[in-house]
N, C-alpha and C positions, 0 to 999 in steps of 0.2 A: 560459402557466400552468406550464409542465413546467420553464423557466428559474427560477421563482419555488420550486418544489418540491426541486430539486436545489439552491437557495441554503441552502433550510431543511437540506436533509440534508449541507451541506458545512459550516453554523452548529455541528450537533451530533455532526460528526466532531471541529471544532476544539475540541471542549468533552470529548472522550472520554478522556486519562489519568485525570482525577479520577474516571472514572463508570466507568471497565472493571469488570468482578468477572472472575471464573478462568474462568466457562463463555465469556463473552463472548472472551476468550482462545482457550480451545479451540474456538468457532466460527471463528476467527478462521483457527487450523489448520486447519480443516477446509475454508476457502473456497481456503488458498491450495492446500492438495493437490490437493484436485480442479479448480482452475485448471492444474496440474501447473507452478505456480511454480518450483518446483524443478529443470525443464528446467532454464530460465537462470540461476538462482539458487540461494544454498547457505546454510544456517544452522545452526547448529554442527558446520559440516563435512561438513553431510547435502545434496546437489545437488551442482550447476555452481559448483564454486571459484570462477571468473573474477569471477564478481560478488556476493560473498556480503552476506547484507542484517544481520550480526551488528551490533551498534551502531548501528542506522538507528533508532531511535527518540530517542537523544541527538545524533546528527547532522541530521535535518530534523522539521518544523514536524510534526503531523498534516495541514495542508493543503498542504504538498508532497508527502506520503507520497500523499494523496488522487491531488492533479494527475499524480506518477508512476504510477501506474495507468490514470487516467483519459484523460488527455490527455500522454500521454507527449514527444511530438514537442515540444510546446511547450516540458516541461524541458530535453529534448536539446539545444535549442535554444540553452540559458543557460553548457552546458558551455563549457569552453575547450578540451578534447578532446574531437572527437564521436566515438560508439561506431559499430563497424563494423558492428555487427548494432542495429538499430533495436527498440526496445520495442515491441508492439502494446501500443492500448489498449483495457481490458478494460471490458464495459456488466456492470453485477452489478447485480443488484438492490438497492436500498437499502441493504435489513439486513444484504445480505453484501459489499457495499462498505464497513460501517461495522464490522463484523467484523474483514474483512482490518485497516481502516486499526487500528484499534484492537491486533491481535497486532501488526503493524510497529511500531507505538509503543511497544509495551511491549516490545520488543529492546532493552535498555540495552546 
């Protein structure tokens, strides 16, 4: 049941550019900070340089943005360079899984 639930909520992450509005955005900040995204990651020069997520929302899918949080290892996987430090992946609740994925797509 809980695979059939998380299909539904991976269905209406891929369907979220057209449906974001601005709060949904700024929930979106607010999941990554207090995940402290920012440790490893930097967005307009704010974090960890090394891997900044500026342009991640015209570079992958919203269900790759999804899987790189979610199941991360599996993406590493696909690189042709693997990273030295390994993503954990993160369990969020629904709505703030569907937050995050949403602010990373809207990083043009």
């Amino acid at each position: 049941m809980k695979r059939i639930a998380s299909g539904a909520v991976l269905a209406a992450i891929i369907a979220l550019p057209a449906l974001l509005s601005a709060q949904d955005v700024e929930k979106g900040k607010a999941v990554y900070t207090a995940n402290k995204c920012q440790t490893c990651h930097a967005i307009e020069g704010k974090g960890n340089k090394k891997w900044p997520l500026d342009g991640v929302g015209k570079k992958l899918s919203t269900d790759d943005i999804t899987k790189w949080i979610v199941t991360p290892a599996e993406m590493e996987a696909k690189l042709a360079e693997k990273p030295k430090i390994k993503m954990k992946a993160y369990k969020l609740a629904d709505e703030d899984l569907k937050a995050l994925v949403g602010y990373m797509a809207s990083l043009k």
